[in-house]
Wavefront OBJ file of the C-alpha trace (Angstrom):
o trace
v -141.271 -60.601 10.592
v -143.112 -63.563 12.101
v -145.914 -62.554 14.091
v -145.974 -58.868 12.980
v -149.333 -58.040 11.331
v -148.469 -57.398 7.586
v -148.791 -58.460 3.938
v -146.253 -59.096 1.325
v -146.616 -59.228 -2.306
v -144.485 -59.955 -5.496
v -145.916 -59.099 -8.889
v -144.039 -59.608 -11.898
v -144.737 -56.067 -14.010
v -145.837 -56.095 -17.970
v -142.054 -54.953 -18.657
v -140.756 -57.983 -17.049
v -139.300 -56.063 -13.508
v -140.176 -57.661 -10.548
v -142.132 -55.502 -7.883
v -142.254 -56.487 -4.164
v -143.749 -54.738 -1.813
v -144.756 -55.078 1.978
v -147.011 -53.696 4.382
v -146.891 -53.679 8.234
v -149.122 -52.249 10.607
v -147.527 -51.474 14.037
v -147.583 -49.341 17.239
v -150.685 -47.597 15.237
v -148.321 -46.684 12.422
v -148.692 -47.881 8.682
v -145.218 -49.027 7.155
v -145.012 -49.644 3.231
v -141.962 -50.633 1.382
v -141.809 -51.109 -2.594
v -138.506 -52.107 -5.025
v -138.299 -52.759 -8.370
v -135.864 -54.742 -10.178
v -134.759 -55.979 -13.750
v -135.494 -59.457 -14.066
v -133.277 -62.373 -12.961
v -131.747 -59.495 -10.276
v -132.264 -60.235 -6.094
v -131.679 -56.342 -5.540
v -135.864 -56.228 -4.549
v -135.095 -59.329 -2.047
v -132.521 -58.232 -0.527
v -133.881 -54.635 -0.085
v -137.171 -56.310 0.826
v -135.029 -58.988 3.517
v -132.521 -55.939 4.806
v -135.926 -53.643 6.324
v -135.880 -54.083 10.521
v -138.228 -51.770 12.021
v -137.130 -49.998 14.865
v -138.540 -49.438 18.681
v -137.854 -45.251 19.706
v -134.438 -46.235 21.614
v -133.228 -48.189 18.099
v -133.609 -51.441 19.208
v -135.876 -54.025 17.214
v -139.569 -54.420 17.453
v -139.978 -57.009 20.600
v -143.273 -59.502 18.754
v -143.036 -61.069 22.807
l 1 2 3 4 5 6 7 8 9 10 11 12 13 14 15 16 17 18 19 20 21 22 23 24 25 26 27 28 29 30 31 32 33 34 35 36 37 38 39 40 41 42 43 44 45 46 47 48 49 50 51 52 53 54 55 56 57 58 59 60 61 62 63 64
């Protein structure tokens, strides 16, 4: 998310899969996310592009 201190990454692995990852730091808490996929395959983006983190009540993280 814009704004949200964090760190993404995308490494293509020696078998040809496609790794991306993410890491967010917020509220004091350390969130990681990691999916592989077969090459030529947007499962990893769209897992990557479908993670919202969550406030205690369940509504999204408010960056204002």
């Amino acid at each position: 998310d814009p704004g949200l201190p964090g760190r993404q990454l995308d490494i293509f692995e020696s078998n040809g899969c496609q790794l991306r990852a993410s890491v967010y730091m917020w509220d004091h808490r350390l969130y990681i996310t990691e999916a592989s996929a077969a090459p030529g395959s947007s499962d990893a983006l769209q897992f990557e592009q479908s993670v919202t983190l969550l406030e205690a009540d369940g509504n999204p993280v408010n960056l204002n």
